[in-house]
N, C-alpha and C positions, 0 to 999 in steps of 0.2 A: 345558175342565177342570172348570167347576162339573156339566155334566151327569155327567162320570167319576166325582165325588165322590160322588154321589147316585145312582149303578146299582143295582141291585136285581136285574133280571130274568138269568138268564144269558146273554142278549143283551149286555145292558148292561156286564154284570161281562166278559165276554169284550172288549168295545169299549173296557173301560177300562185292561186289561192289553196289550192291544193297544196304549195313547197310551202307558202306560208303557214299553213297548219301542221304541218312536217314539220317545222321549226318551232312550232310553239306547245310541240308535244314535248319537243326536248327539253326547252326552257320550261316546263312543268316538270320534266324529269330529270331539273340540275344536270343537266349534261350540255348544255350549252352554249359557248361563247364568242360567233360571230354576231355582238350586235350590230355595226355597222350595217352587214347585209340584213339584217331584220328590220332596222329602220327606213332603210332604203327601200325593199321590198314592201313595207306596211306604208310607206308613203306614193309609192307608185301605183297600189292598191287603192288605196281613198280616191286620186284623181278622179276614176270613174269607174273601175271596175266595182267594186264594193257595191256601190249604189245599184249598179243593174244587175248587180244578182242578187237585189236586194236586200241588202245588208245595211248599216247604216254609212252616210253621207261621209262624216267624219272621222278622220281618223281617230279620234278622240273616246268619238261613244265606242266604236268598234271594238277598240281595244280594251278599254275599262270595262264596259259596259256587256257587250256580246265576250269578248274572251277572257277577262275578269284579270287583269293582268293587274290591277290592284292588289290580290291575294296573292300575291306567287312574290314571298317575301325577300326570296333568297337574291331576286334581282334588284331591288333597291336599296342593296349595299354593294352590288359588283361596281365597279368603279367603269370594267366595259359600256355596260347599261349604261349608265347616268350621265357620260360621257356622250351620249345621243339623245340626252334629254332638249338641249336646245332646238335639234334640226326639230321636234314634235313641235316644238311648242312657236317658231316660226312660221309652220302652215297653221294650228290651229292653236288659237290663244285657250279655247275651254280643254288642252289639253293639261296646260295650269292648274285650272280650275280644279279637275279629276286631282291631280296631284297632292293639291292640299286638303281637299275635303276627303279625300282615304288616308289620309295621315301618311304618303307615300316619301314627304318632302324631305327637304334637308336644309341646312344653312343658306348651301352654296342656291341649290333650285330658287328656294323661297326668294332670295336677294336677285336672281336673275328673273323671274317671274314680276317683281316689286318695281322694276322699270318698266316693265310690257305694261304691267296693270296699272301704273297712274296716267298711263296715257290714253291708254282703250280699252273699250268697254268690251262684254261678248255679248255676240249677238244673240248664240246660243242659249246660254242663260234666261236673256232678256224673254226670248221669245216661248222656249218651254216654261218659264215663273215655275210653278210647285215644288219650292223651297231652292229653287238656286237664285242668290243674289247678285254678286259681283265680281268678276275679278280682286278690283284693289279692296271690299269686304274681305274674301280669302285671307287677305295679303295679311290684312291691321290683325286679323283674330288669330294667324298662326302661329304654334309654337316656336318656331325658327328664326321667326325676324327680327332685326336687330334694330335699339332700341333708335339708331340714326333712321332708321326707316322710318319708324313709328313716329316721329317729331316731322319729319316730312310727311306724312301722312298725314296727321293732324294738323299741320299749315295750310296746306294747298287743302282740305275739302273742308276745316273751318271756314276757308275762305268762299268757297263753293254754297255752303249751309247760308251764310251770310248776304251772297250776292244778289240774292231779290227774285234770282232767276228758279222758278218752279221744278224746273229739268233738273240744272244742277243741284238743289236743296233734295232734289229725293233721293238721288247720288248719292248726294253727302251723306244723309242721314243713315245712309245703311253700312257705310264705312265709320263713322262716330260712332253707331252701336257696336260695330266688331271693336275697336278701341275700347269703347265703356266694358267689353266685357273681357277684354284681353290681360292678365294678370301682370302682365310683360309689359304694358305702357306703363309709361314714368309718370312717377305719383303725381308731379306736376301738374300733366294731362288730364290723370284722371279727374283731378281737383277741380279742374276748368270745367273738364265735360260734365260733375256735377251739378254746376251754373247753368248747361243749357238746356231750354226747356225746348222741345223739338216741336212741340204744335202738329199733329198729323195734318197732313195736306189735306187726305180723305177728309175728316169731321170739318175741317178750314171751308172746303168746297161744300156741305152739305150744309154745313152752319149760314152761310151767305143763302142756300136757295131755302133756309129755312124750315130744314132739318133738325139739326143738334142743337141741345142746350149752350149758349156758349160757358159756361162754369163747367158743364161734363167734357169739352171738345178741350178746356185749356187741361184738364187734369191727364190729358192723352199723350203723355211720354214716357220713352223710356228712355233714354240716354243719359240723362239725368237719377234718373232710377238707379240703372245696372253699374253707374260710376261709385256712385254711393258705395252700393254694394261689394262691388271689386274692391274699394278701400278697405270697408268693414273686413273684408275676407284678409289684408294682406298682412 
């Protein structure tokens, strides 16, 4: 393991992606339990080897995404595993992301993820769009989070919705929808988010260069919609 951490030559860099798949044959064959060394090793691996043998960038996709470690259920109840959920999620924030949208999370994740995410954004996300939203979106829609979260959540990006500012309002609007739809926000909440009508920016922008109907472009929300609804449902 120490010479893996220390490869340099592409001899070496191959020898050490090679132990890591060594290791994640185990951890498929529940025979497993130095995660330490497997997060250490899968972080050492993203810096740069991963990327030049072509693999993905992030430690994030690599592992969800190429080694599918979403499915491999038995580890998101080892206490080992989860236990090195923080160092992942300190180099990359969309490793949160993977977390909650495989349904991987738990209390503790979710509540440790819900500080990362009211403060930054991913870039990841941002930049691949086709259907990833948000960190703090994740946050407000998961089953795990608790309902103190959820009323800071709905503070700070009400406030966001409100401030005039275009950036922040598209923010917000997509963390207000994971609230509107979240069954776990308090009824309070939802009651309010039924009040706001979210105005799409899109039709706002296309209605001014005279585009949209303005009667079609105001009937263009949902947050108000899915609040309704979440009540009806509770």
């Amino acid at each position: 393991m120490k010479v893996a951490m220390q490869a340099s030559s592409e001899e070496e860099c191959e020898e050490a992606t090679q132990l890591f798949e060594r290791m994640l044959e185990d951890v498929n064959n529940d025979s497993f339990s130095d995660f330490e060394e497997f997060a250490d090793l899968a972080l050492f691996l993203s810096k740069d080897i991963w990327a030049e043998q072509g693999m993905f960038a992030e430690v994030s996709s690599q592992l969800f995404t190429e080694y599918e470690i979403g499915m491999i259920d038995w580890i998101w109840k080892e206490p080992a595993f989860l236990a090195t959920l923080p160092k992942f999620l300190k180099r990359d924030i969309h490793f949160g992301c993977f977390v909650l949208t495989e349904d991987c999370s738990n209390e503790e994740f979710t509540s440790l993820f819900a500080e990362v995410a009211i403060k930054e954004d991913c870039d990841i996300c941002a930049e691949i769009g086709d259907g990833w939203l948000s960190p703090a979106a994740y946050v407000a829609e998961d089953a795990f989070v608790s309902n103190e979260i959820l009323e800071r959540y709905y503070k700070k990006f009400k406030k966001d919705f409100d401030s005039g500012d275009d950036n922040k309002r598209y923010s917000a609007i997509r963390v207000l929808r994971a609230l509107a739809e979240n069954p776990k926000t308090p009824e309070k909440i939802l009651k309010e988010l039924a009040e706001i009508h979210e105005g799409s920016l899109g039709h706002e922008i296309r209605n001014v260069n005279g585009g949209d109907d303005p009667d079609e472009a105001e009937q263009d929300s949902y947050i108000d919609w899915k609040a309704k609804e979440t009540l009806d449902s509770l």
